[in-house]
NUMIDO-722315 format. One record per residue (C-alpha): residue in one letter; chain; x, z, y. Coordinates in nm, 2 decimals. Layout:
! NUMIDO-722315
   residu   chaine        u        w        v
        a        A        X        Z        Y
...
//
This chain:
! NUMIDO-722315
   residu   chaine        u        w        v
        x        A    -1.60     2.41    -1.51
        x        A    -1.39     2.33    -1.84
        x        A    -0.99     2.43    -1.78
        x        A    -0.79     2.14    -1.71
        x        A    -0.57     2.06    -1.94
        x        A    -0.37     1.75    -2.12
        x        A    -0.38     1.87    -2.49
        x        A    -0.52     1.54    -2.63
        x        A    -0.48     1.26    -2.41
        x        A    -0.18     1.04    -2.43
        x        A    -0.05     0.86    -2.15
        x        A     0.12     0.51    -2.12
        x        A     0.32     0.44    -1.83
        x        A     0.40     0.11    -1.72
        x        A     0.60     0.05    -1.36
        x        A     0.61     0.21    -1.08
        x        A     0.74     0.27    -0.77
        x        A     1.09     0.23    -0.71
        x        A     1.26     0.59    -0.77
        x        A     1.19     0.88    -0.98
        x        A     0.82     0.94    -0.91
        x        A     0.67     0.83    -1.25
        x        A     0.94     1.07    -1.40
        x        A     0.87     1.37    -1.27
        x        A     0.49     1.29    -1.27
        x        A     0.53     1.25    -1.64
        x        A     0.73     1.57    -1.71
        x        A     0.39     1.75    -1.50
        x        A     0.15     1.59    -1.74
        x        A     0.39     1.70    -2.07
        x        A     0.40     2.04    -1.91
        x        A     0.01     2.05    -1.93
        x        A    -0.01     1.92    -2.26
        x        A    -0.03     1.56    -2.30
        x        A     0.19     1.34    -2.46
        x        A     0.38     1.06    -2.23
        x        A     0.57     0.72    -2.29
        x        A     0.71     0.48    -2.08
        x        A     0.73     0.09    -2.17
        x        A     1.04    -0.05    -1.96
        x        A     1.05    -0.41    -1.88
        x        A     1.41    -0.43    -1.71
        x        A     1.71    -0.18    -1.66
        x        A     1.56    -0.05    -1.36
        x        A     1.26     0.05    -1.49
        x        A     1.51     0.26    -1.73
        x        A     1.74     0.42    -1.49
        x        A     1.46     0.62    -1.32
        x        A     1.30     0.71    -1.64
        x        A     1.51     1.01    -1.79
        x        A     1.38     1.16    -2.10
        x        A     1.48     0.86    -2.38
        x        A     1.31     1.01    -2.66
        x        A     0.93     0.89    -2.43
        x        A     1.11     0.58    -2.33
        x        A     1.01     0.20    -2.50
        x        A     1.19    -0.12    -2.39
        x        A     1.02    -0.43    -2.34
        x        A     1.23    -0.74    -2.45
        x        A     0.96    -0.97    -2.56
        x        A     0.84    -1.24    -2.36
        x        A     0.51    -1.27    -2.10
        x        A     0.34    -1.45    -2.37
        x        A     0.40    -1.19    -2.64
        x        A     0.30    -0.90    -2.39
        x        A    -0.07    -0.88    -2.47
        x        A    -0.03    -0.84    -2.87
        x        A     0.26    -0.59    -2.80
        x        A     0.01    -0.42    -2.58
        x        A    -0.25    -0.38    -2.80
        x        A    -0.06    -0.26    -3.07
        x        A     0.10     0.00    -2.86
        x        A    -0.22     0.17    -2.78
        x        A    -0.27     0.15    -3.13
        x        A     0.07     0.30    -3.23
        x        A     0.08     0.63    -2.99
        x        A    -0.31     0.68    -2.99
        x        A    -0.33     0.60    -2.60
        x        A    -0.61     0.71    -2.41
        x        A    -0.48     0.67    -2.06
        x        A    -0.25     0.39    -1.87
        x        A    -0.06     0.46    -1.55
        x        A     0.04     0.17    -1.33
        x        A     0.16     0.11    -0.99
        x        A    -0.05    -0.17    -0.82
        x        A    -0.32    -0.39    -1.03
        x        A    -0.22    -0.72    -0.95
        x        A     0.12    -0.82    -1.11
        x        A     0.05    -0.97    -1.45
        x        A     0.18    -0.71    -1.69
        x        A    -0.09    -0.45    -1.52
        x        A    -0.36    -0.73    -1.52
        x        A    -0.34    -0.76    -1.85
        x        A    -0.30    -0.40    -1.96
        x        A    -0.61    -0.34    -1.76
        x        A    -0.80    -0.61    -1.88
        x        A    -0.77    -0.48    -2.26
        x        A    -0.77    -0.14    -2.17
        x        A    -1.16    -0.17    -2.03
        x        A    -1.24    -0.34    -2.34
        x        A    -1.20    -0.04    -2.53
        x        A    -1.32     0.21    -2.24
        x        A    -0.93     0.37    -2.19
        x        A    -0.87     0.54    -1.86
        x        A    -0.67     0.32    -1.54
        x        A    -0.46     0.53    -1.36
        x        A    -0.41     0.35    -1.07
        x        A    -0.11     0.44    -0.83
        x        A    -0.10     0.23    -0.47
        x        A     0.08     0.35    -0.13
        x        A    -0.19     0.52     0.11
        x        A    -0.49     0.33     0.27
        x        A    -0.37     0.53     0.53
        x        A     0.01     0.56     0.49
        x        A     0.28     0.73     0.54
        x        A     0.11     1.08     0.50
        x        A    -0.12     0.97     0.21
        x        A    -0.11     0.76    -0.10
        x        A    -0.40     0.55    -0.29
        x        A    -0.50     0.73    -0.67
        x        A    -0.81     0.57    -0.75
        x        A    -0.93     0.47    -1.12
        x        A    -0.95     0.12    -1.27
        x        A    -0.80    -0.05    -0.98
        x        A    -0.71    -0.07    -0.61
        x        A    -0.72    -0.28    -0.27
        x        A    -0.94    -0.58    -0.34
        x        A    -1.02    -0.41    -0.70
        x        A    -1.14    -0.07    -0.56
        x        A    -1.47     0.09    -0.59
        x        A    -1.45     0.15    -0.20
        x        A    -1.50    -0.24    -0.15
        x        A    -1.87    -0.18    -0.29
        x        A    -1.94     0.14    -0.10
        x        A    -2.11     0.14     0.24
        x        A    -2.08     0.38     0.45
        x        A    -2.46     0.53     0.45
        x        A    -2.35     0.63     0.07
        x        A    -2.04     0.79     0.20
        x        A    -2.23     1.02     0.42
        x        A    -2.49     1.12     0.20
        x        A    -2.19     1.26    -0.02
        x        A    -2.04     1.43     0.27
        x        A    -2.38     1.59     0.43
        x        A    -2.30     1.87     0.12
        x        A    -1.94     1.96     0.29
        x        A    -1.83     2.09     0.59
        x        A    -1.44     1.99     0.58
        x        A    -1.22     1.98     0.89
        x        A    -0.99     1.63     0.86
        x        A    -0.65     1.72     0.74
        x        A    -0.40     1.62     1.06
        x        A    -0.06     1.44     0.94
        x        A     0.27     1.59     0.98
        x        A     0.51     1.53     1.29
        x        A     0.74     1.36     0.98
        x        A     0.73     1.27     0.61
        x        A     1.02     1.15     0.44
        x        A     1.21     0.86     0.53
        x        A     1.22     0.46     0.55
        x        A     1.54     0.48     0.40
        x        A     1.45     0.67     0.06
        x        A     1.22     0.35     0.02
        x        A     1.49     0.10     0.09
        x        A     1.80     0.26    -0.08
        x        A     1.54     0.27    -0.46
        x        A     1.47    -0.07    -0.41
        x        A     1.86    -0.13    -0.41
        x        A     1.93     0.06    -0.65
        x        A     1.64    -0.10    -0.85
        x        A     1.74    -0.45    -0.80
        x        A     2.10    -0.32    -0.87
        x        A     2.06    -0.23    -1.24
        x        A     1.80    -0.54    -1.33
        x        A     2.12    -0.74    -1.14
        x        A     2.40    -0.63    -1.30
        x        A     2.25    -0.36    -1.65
        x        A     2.01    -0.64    -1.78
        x        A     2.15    -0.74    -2.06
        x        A     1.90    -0.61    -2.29
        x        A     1.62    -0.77    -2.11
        x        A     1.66    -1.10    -2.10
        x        A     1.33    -1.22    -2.10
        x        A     1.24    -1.03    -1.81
        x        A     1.08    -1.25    -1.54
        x        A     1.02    -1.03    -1.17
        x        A     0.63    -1.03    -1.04
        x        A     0.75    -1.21    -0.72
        x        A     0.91    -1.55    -0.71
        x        A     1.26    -1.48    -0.53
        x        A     1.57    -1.41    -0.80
        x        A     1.62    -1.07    -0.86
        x        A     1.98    -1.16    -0.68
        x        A     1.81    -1.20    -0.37
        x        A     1.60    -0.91    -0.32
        x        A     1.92    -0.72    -0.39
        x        A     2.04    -0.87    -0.14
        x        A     1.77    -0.87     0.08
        x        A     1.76    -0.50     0.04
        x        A     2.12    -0.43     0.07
        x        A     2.12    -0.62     0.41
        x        A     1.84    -0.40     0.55
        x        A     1.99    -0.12     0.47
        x        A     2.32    -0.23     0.67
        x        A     2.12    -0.39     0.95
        x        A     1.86    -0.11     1.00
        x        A     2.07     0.05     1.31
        x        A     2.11    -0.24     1.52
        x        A     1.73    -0.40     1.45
        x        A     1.70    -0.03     1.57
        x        A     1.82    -0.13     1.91
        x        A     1.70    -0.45     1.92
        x        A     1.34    -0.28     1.82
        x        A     1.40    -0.04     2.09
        x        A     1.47    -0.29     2.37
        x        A     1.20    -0.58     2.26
        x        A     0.95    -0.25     2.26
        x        A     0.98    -0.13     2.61
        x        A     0.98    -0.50     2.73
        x        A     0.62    -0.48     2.60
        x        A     0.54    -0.11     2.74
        x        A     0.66    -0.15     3.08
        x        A     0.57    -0.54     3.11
        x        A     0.25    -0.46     3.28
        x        A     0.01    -0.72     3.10
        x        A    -0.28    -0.64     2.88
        x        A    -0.21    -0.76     2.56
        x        A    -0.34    -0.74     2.18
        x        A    -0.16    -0.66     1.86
        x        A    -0.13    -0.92     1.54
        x        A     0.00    -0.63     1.23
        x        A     0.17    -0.88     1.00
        x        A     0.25    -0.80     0.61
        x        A     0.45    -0.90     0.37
        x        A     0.39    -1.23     0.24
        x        A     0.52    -1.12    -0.13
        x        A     0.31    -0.81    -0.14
        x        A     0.03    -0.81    -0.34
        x        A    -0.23    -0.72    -0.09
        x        A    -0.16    -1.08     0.08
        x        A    -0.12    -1.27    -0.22
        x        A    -0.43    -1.16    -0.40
        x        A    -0.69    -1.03    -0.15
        x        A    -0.63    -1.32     0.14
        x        A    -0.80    -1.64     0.23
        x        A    -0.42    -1.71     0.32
        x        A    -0.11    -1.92     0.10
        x        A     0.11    -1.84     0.37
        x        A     0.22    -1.61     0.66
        x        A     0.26    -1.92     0.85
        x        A    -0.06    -2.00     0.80
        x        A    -0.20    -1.70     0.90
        x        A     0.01    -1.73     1.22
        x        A    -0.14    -2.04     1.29
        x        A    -0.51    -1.94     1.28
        x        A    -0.42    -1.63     1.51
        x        A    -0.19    -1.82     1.75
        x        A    -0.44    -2.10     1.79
        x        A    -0.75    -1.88     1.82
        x        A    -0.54    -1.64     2.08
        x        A    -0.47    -2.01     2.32
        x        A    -0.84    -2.08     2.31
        x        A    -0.98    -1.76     2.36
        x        A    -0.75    -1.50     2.55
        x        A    -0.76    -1.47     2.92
        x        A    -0.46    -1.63     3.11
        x        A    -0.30    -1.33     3.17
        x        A    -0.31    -1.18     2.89
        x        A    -0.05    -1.16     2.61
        x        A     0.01    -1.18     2.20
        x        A     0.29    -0.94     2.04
        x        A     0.32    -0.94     1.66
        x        A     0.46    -0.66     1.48
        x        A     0.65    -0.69     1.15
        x        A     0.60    -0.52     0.88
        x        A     0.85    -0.19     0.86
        x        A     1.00    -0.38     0.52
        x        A     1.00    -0.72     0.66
        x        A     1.38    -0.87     0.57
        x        A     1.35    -1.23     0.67
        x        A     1.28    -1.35     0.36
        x        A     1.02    -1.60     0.57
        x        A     1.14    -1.70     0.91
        x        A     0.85    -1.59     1.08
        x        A     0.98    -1.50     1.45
        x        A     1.13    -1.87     1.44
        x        A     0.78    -2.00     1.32
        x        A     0.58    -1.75     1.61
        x        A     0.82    -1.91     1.85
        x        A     0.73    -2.25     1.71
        x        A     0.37    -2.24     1.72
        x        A     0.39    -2.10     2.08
        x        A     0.51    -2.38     2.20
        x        A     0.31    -2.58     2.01
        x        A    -0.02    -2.40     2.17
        x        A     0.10    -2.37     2.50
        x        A     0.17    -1.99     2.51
        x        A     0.54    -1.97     2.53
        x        A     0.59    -1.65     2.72
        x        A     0.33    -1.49     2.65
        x        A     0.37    -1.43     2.25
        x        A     0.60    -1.18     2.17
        x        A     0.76    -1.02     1.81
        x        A     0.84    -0.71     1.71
        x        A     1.02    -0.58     1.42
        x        A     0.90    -0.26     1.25
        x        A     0.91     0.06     1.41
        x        A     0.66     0.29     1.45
        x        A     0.33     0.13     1.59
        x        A     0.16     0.44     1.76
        x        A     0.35     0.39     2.06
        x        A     0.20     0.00     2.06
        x        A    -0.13     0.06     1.98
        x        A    -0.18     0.34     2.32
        x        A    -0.22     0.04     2.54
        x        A    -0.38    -0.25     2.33
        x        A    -0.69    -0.47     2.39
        x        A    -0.77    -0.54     2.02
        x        A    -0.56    -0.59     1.69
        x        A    -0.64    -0.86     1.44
        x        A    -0.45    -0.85     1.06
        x        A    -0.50    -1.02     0.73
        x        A    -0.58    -0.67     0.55
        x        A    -0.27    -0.43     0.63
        x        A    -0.30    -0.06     0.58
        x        A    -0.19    -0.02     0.94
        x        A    -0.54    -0.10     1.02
        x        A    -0.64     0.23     0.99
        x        A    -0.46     0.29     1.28
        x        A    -0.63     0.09     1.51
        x        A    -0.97     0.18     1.41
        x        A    -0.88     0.57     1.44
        x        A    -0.80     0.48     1.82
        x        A    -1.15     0.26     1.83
        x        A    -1.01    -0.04     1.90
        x        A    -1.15    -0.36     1.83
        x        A    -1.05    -0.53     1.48
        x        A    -1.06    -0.79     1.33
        x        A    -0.97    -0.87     0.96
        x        A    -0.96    -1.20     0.75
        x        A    -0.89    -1.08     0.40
        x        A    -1.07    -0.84     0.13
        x        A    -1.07    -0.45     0.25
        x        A    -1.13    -0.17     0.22
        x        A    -1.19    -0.05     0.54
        x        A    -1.39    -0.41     0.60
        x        A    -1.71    -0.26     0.68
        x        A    -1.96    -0.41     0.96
        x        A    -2.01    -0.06     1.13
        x        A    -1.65    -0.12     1.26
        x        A    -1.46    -0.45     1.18
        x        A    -1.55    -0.76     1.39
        x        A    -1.74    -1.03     1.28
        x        A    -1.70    -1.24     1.58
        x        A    -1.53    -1.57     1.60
        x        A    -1.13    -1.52     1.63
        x        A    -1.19    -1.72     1.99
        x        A    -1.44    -1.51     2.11
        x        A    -1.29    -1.18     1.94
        x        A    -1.00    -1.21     2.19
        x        A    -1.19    -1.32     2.51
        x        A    -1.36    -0.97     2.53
        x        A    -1.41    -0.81     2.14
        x        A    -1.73    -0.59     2.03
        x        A    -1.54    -0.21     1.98
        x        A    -1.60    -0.05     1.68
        x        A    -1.82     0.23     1.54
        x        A    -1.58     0.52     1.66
        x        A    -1.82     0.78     1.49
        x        A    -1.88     0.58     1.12
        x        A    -1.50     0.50     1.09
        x        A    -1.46     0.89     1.13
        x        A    -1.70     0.94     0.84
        x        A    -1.54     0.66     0.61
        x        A    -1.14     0.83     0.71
        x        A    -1.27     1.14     0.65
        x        A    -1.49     1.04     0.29
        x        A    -1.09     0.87     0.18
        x        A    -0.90     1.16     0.25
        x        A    -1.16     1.39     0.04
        x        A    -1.12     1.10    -0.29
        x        A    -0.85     0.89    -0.31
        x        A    -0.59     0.95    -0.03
        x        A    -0.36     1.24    -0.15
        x        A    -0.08     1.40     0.05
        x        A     0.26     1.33    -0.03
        x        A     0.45     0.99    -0.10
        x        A     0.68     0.81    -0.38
        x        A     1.05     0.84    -0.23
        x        A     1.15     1.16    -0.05
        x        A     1.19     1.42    -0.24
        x        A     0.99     1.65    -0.04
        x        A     0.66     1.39    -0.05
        x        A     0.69     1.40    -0.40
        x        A     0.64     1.74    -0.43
        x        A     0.37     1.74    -0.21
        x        A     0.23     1.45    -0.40
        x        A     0.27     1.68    -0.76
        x        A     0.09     1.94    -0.63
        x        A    -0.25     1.75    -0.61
        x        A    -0.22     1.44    -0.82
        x        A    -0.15     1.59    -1.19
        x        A    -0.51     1.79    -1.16
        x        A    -0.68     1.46    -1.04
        x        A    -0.53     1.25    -1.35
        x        A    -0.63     1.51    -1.59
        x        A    -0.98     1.56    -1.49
        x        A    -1.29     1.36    -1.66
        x        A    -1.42     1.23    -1.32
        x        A    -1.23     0.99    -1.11
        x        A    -1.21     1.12    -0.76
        x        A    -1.51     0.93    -0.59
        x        A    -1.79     1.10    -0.87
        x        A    -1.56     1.43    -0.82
        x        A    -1.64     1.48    -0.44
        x        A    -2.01     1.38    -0.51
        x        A    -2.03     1.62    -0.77
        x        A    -1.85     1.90    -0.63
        x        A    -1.57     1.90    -0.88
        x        A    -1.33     1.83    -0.64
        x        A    -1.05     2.08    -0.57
        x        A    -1.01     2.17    -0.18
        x        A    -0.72     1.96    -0.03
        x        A    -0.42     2.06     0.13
        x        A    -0.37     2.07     0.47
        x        A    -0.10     1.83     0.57
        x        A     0.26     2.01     0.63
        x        A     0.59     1.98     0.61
        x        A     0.76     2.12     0.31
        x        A     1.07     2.29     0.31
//
């Protein structure tokens, strides 16, 4: 096996996750060898970025990104981009050149199976991943060669809160330290005022919706009816925006809402949970409570704000999502599923087919035994332990990641032919 090593590959970051991940993962990859630069696009892309010499601001405009592009792979001699998601416009079209001339896509995503794990996969993620055109037979050929024991989470990882307070302090600097950037334009529609104070409000708000999360959850637990789970997402993020038959999260509502009044027994019940980021930006509880009424099921459809969802998911029927990572959740439990947007856990061996009527009138459980192979084939490729914002899951994170990036094979063709290095074993880190 040849060393690993950076000396001669020269990495391009563009953004990442709010906080200082991309930093310190860059200082790991100079420490090995390679050269690294950042391009910045706002003044929060700048704040987490600490070593200025690496750094190169943006200030053009969308239109002129593609020749700047070019020309900076040109410039530095890159042979490797690093992004965070593949679906905001500025990635997209970094990608899109980058396969023209055969450069390598570092691509970062939070875990298929978060909050213990996040997504490094090559060339692209989600609805872009290599997974989507796997089936599972092909994943257990590659794993009849190993005889792993699946790596258990942690008790606790980090917090909610790192994640909140960096987007903050994100929105913060591209509010009020933007003066260089002008023509920046955000991937998401809302003002950058907004989602500062969007973010600002969570943070303030998160003890009471605490309470109010507490109570509305034990009102469920101890109600005494069987009921089934709706896992809603963001309606911003990228997952829903790209990879969904959906415009909406009202629509979305709809379809479930209407399909639960048609199919569901009479005594049965309907609780959506938010998303643990969810900060009102769309009125969906007034919207759930709207189309209740509208279907005839007031009283028996419920909402739920973040939280954890393990304690929800002991006592389900069945759980039905556009394409949420929670997911992976339900199927771990072998419950029945059922998904309506582009996957990568979508596979016939254990996601529902059925009509949404008929899924909820009495739902076909999954393949307990082929989802285990399919968790167990992610967590030896592309899931790797650690996360963005604590400081503790970045470490974690460092340990493993830096060796993946720096190796020739991307980590599906490094599991198939044996390159992979043994993972850890999930712990907490002092």
């Amino acid at each position: 096996m040849l060393p690993i090593t950076g000396n001669n590959r020269n990495f391009l970051f563009l953004q990442g996750p709010h906080g200082p991940f991309f930093h310190r993962l860059g200082k790991m990859l100079r420490l090995a060898g390679a050269d690294v630069w950042r391009v910045g696009f706002n003044a929060g892309d700048r704040a987490f970025w600490f070593h200025p010499k690496s750094f190169i601001p943006y200030t053009g405009t969308t239109d002129d990104w593609p020749a700047r592009f070019a020309a900076l792979i040109d410039e530095k001699s890159i042979t490797d981009i690093v992004i965070y998601g593949d679906t905001r416009g500025i990635h997209a079209t970094a990608i899109a050149h980058a396969r023209k001339i055969g450069l390598r896509v570092h691509v970062f995503e939070e875990g298929y199976m978060r909050p213990y794990w996040v997504t490094y996969e090559r060339g692209g993620a989600n609805g872009h991943s290599r997974l989507m055109d796997m089936t599972i037979p092909q994943m257990r050929k590659v794993l009849e060669n190993y005889d792993m024991d699946t790596p258990v989470p942690p008790a606790k990882w980090g917090d909610m809160r790192h994640h909140i307070f960096y987007g903050a302090l994100y929105h913060w600097f591209v509010m009020f330290r933007n003066g260089d950037y002008r023509n920046f334009r955000p991937h998401r529609a809302l003002p950058v005022t907004k989602e500062f104070q969007l973010y600002v409000r969570r943070l303030l708000l998160m003890p009471f919706q605490a309470i109010e999360r507490r109570v509305a959850t034990l009102r469920v637990k101890f109600g005494g009816f069987p009921y089934h789970l709706a896992l809603l997402q963001l309606e911003h993020d990228s997952s829903f925006q790209k990879h969904s038959p959906f415009e909406t999260m009202t629509d979305f509502l709809e379809v479930v809402i209407n399909g639960f009044a048609k199919g569901a027994p009479k005594h049965h019940h309907l609780v959506f949970k938010a998303h643990p980021l969810e900060d009102g930006r769309v009125p969906v509880r007034r919207e759930i409570r709207r189309l209740a009424r509208e279907h005839g099921v007031t009283g028996r459809v419920h909402y739920l704000r973040g939280g954890k969802l393990a304690q929800l998911l002991n006592d389900a029927r069945s759980a039905v999502t556009v394409n949420s990572t929670a997911a992976q959740q339900v199927l771990w439990r072998g419950i029945p599923l059922k998904v309506f947007g582009n996957a990568v856990y979508a596979k016939p061996e254990f996601v529902s087919t059925q009509p949404l009527p008929e899924f909820f009138a009495g739902a076909a459980r999954p393949d307990r035994r082929a989802y285990s192979d399919y968790r167990r084939y992610l967590l030896e490729t592309s899931q790797v332990a650690g996360g963005f914002y604590s400081s503790r899951a970045r470490r974690q994170l460092l340990r493993q990641v830096v060796d993946m990036m720096l190796s020739d094979e991307d980590p599906y063709d490094a599991l198939k032919s044996g390159s992979a290095a043994p993972r850890q074993q999930l712990r907490l880190v002092n």
